[in-house]
Structure formats: C-alpha cells, structure tokens
C-alpha positions in Angstrom: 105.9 105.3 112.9 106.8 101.4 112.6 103.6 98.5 113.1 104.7 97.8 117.0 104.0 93.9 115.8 106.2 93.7 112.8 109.7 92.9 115.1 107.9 90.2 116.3 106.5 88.3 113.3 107.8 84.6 112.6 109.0 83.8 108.9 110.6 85.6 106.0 111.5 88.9 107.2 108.9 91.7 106.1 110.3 93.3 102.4 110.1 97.4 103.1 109.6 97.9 99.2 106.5 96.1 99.8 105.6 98.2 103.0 106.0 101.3 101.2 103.7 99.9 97.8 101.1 99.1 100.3 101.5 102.5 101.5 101.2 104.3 98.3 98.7 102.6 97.5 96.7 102.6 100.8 97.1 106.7 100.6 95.6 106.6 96.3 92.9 104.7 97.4 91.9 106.3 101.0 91.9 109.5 99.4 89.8 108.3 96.2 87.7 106.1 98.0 87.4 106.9 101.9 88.6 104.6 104.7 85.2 103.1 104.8 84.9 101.8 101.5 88.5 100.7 101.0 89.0 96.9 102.0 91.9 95.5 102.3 91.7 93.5 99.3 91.5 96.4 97.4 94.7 98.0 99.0 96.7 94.9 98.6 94.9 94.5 94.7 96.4 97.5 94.2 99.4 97.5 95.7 100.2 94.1 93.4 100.6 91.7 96.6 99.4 88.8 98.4 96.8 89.4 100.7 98.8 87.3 103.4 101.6 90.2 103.0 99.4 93.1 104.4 99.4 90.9 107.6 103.2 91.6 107.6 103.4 95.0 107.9 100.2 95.9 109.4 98.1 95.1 112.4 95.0 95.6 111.3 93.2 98.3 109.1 93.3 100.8 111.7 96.6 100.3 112.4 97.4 100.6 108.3 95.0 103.9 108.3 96.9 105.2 111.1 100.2 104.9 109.1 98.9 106.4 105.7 98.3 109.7 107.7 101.8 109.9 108.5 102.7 109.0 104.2 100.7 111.3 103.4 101.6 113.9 105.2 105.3 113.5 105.2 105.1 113.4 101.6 104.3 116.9 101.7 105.6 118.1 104.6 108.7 118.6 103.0 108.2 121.3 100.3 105.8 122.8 102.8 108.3 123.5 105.4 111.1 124.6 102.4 108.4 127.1 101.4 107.1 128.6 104.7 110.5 128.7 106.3 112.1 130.5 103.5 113.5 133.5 104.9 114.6 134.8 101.7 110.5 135.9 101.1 108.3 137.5 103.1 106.4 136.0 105.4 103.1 136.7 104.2 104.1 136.5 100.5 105.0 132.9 101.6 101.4 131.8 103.0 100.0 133.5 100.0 102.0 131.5 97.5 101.0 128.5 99.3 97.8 128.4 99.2 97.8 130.0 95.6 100.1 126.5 94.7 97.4 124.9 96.6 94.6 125.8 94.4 96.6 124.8 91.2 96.6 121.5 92.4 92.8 121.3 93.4 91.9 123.1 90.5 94.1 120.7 88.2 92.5 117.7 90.0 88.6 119.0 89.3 88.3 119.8 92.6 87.2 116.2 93.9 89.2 114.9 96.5 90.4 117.9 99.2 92.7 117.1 102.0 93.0 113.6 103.2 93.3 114.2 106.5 90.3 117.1 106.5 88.4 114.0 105.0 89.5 111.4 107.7 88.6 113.5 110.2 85.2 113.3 109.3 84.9 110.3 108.6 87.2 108.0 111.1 88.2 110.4 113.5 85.1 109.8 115.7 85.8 105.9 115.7 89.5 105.4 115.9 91.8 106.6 118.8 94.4 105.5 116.5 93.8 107.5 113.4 92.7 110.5 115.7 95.9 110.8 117.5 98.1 110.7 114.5 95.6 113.8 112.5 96.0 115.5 115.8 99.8 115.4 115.3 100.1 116.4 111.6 97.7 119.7 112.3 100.1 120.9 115.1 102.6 120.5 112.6 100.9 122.2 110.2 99.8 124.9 112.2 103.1 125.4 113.7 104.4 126.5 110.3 101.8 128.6 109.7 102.3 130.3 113.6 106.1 131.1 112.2 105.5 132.8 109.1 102.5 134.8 111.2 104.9 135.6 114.2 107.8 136.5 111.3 105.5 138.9 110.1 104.1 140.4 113.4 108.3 141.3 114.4 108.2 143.2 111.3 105.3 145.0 112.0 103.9 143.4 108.5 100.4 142.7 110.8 99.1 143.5 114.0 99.7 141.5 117.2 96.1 142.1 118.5 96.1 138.4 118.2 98.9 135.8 118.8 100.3 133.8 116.4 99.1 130.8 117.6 95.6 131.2 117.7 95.9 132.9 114.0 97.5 130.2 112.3 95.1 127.1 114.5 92.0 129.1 112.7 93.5 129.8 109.4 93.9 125.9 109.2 90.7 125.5 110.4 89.2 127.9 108.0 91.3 126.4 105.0 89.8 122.8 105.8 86.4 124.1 106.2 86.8 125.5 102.7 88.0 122.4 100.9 84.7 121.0 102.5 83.1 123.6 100.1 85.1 123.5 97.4 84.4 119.8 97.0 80.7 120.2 97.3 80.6 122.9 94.8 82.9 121.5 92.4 84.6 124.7 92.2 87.5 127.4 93.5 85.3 130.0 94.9 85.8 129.0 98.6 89.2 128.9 98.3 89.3 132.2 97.1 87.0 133.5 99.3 89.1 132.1 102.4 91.6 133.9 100.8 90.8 137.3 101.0 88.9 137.0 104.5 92.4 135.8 105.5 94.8 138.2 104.0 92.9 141.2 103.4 91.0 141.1 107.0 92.7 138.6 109.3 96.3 139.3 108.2 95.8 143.1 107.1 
C-alpha cells in the first residue's frame, strides 16, 4: 500500500529504490530489534540515506511499521501460495512440507527471531490501529490458504469434516504462532514439533 502523503510532497520526486532500501531495511531491523527499539535513525543508518529522505516516503513511524507488514509478508507470500496451492501434491503432504521448510529456517537461524508479524502483534498491535489493521489482513490471508489445502483434503475424504475448514486452518495459525512464542523462549524446535503432531496426527487425522 502507497504513503497516502507521498503524491503530495513538494521537491525532487521520491526515488522508489530508496523506498524499497528503507523497506528492507525497516523489515531486518523490526524483526532483529522490535518496533520499539528501532528509531528511525537506525532505519535510515541502515538503509544508507539521509534522514530527511525517510520523510519522503513515509508519514511517520507508524505509518513506515504499517508498510513493513505488508514487505514482509509479500516477500513470502509468494512461495507460500506456490506451495499450498499445488495441486500436483496432496493437500496435507503440502501443509506438512511447510511447516517442515519452516523449521529449517528457524532452526538455521538459532531459533531467535519467530514470525514478525506474531511478534508485532504483541508488541504494537495494542497501540496502533494502523499496524493492527494491516496484521489482521496478512492472517486472513494466511489462513485462507491454509482453509484450501484443509477443504481439498476434507473432498477427498483425506480428514473428517466434523469441523469446517475455516475454523481448522484460523487455529492451526493460531497454534503455529503460539508455538514460535515457545520456540523462541526455549531456544529450541520442540514446540514446533510438538504443534506438529497435535496437528496432523490429532487435528487433521
């Protein structure tokens, strides 16, 4: 989503390569750092640009935070959608070879950081309509991509349909979040596995 302001800005015309640095950067250092203690300075230190630039792009810091949730998400949304709408594997083997990619990559990063939205949520979420709205948005997302691979699975009588889709694939992201929580303060892959089998040998059997 475009800054509403930036059309309206006197002067040079705003440089998108710079946008998108900030951006990067914003999303490296949020998800290092935490909203809170991530000044602008140090985004626009980062990013290798005048402070005055960040003021070209970007309303304020909320309105920057808001903007990294959508970077960050779109960055991965891609791959994410390839894998869970590829109807060349079954559905379930899909959502298992997610989150089994998914651990690689927490596991490979020494299970510090989690999700960045999971861990904007509680930290900003409660502050900032801003931020809130646009988390809100990337989970039904999410979800809904999770409630396709479910609902592919229930027409082939892969699972029950004691449950809808919906509400199966809104608390399997739920549960997923609550185990990167975990995961982070134990500074290990247990919860992840853990939420794995609850899921697919109880929830999904």
């Amino acid at each position: 989503m475009k800054s509403k302001t930036t059309g309206a800005r006197r002067g040079p015309k705003p440089n998108v390569r710079t946008r998108d640095d900030l951006l990067r950067a914003g999303v490296r250092l949020l998800h290092d750092s935490g909203y809170t203690a991530t000044g602008i300075q140090d985004i626009v230190d980062a990013a290798e640009v005048p402070k005055g630039s960040f003021y070209n792009h970007f309303e304020s810091k909320e309105d920057f935070g808001g903007e990294v949730v959508d970077a960050y998400f779109e960055r991965g949304v891609g791959e994410l959608r390839a894998l869970l709408s590829n109807e060349s594997i079954p559905p379930l083997m899909r959502l298992n070879m997610y989150f089994d990619e998914r651990i690689r990559g927490y596991r490979a990063g020494g299970y510090l950081r989690g999700c960045l939205m999971g861990n904007l949520s509680l930290e900003v979420a409660d502050h900032s309509v801003v931020i809130r709205e646009r988390l809100a948005t990337h989970f039904k997302t999410w979800a809904a991509l999770f409630e396709n691979c479910i609902a592919q699975a229930q027409a082939t009588a892969a699972i029950g349909t004691r449950l809808p889709a919906p509400l199966l694939a809104q608390f399997i992201l739920n549960s997923w979040e609550g185990a990167l929580l975990r995961m982070r303060a134990e500074q290990s892959d247990a919860p992840l596995y853990e939420f794995k089998e609850v899921v697919f040998r109880s929830v999904l059997a």
